[in-house]
C-alpha positions as CSV (number, residue, x, y, z in Angstrom):
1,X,-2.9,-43.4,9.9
2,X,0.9,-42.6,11.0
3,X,1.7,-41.5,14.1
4,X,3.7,-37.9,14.4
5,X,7.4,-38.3,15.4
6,X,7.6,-37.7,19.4
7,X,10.9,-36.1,18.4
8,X,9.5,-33.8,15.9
9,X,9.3,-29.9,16.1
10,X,6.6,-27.6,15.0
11,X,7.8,-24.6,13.5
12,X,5.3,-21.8,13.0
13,X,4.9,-20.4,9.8
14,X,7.8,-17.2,8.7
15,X,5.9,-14.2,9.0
16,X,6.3,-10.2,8.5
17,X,6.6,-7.6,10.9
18,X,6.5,-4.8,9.4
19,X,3.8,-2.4,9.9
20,X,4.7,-0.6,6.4
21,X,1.1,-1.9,4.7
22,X,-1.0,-1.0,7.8
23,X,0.7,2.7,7.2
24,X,0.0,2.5,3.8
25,X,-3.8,1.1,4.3
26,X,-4.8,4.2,7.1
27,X,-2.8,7.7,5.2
28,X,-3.6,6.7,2.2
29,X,-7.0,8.7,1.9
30,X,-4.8,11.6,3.0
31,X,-1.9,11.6,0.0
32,X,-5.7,10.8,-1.7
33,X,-7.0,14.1,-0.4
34,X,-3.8,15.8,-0.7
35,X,-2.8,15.4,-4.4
36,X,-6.2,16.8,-5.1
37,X,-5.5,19.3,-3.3
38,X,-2.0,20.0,-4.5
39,X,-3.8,19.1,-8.3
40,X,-5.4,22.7,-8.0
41,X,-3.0,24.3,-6.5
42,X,-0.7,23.7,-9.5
43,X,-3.5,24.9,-12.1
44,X,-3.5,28.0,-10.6
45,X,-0.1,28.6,-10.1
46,X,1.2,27.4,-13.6
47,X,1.5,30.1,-16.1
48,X,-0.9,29.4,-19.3
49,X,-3.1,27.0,-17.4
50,X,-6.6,28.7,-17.8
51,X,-9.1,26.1,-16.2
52,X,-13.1,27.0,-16.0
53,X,-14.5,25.1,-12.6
54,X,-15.3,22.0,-14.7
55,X,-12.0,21.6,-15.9
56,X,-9.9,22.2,-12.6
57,X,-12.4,19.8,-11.0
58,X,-11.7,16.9,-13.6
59,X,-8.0,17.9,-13.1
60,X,-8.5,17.4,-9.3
61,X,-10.2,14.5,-9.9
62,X,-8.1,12.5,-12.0
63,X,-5.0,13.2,-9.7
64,X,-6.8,11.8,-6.6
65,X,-7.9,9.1,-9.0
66,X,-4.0,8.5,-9.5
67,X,-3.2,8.5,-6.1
68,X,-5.6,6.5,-5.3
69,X,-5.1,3.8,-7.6
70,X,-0.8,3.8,-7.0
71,X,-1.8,3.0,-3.1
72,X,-4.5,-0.1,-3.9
73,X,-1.9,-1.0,-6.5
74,X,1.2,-0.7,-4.1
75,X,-1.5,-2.8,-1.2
76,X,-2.0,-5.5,-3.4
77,X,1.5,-5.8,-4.1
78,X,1.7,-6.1,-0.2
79,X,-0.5,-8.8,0.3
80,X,1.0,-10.9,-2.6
81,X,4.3,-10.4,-0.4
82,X,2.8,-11.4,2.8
83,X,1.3,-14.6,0.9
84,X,4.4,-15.2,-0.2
85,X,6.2,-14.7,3.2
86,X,3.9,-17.1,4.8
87,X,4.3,-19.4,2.2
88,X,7.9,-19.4,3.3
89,X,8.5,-18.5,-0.8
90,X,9.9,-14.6,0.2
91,X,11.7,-13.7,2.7
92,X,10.4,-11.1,5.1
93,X,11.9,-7.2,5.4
94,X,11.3,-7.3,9.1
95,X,11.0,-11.1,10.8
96,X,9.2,-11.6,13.9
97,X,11.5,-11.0,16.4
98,X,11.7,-14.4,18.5
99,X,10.0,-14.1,22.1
């Protein structure tokens, strides 16, 4: 077994400090709640749009479903960039300030 250089440094691992995710991960479920919200606010407010209960409710639905499925989408994104961050592979948008 070889013995580590007494000379040699150990440099910690580049990582991100930007709290962008975490504020993506905790209002997510609100844009989630909103779009729904805003969904049948626009069926009723758009000329022409007749919508029985079922229909605006599959409307609301399916733009919740969207907005739901752009922020897991964007979070996984995230995390690949974080991997790659740590894998020193990317660099980061906000480096750990030095202490």
């Amino acid at each position: 077994m070889s013995e580590p250089a007494e000379n040699a440094t150990v440099q910690a691992p580049e990582s991100e400090a930007s709290k962008l995710g975490r504020f993506v991960a905790l209002f997510t479920p609100v844009f989630v709640v909103a779009a729904g919200w805003f969904a049948g606010l626009v069926a009723q407010v758009v000329p022409g749009a007749h919508l029985d209960e079922a229909q605006l409710t599959t409307f609301m639905i399916a733009a919740m479903t969207a907005a739901l499925g752009s922020g897991w989408k964007w979070l996984q994104g995230w995390q690949q960039h974080e991997r790659l961050v740590a894998e020193g592979k990317a660099t980061p948008l906000k480096p750990v300030s030095p202490k």
